[in-house]
C-alpha positions, 0 to 999 in steps of 0.5 A: 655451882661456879667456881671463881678465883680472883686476885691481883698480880705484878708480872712476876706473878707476886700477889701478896708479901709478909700477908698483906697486898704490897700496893693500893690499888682503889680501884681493884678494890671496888673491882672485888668487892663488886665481884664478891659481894652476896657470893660466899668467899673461900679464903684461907686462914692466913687471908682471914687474919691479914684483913684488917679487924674492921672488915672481918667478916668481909659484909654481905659474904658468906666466908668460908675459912679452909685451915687444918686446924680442926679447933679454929672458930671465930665469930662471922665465919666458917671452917672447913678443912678443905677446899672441897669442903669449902666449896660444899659449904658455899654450894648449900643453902644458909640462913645468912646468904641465899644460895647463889650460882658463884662461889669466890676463892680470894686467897692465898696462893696456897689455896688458888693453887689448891682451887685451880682445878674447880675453877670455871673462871678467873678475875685477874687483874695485872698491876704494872709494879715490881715488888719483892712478895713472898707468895705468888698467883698460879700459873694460868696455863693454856686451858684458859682463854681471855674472855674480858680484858679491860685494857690498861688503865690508870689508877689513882694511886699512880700505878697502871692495871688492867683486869682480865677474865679468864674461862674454860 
């Protein structure tokens, strides 16, 4: 099974403060969803509680919520205790989602980092914003090459972003 981390950045590598995305970017967000959708999604807990009511479960989505806390349930997703765990959950057949080829880690920085070493790929895309954030993407170090680069674009929020696959 592939393995894929996606996120959003500013060059300061910040990707989220007081657990929520600091910018509207309409276009990354299509960008996700059209990525994630009929994958399962491996988030962690405090991803799960920073979506907005409305989109939890995120639909067409097996989500997978890693947290410590042995007693956490809620309806339209499931627990695991780990990130290994997750990505065994994601890798087997479920009656919601058939299996596919690429599970999504979408979150927080806590668990890309703990992801990091199972990843196949990244989907990062670069927003050209400075904001103070309080969780940070991890570093993308040299056993990764740019294997797609969208090129800067415009958004219709104002601000300029580009997307950039990575692999390895």
């Amino acid at each position: 099974m592939n393995v894929g981390l996606i996120w959003a950045q500013t060059p300061d590598c910040v990707i989220g403060a007081d657990n929520a995305i600091p910018w509207r970017l309409p276009e990354d967000t299509a960008h996700f969803k059209a990525a994630t959708l009929g994958h399962p999604v491996v988030m962690g807990r405090k991803t799960w509680i920073s979506l907005p009511p409305r989109f939890r479960p995120l639909v067409g989505r097996r989500n997978i919520v890693v947290t410590r806390d042995p007693e956490w349930a809620t309806e339209g997703a499931e627990r695991a205790g780990s990130i290994a765990e997750a990505l065994e959950l994601a890798a087997a057949s479920s009656p919601r989602a058939a299996p596919t080829g690429t599970a999504w880690v979408i979150g927080g920085g806590e668990i890309y980092r703990a992801a990091l070493e199972h990843a196949t790929m990244l989907s990062v895309t670069e927003v050209e914003a400075t904001v103070d954030g309080d969780v940070y993407a991890p570093a993308v170090d040299a056993s990764w090459t740019v294997s797609e680069d969208t090129g800067w674009q415009s958004s219709t929020s104002g601000l300029r972003y580009r997307i950039r696959r990575y692999t390895r």
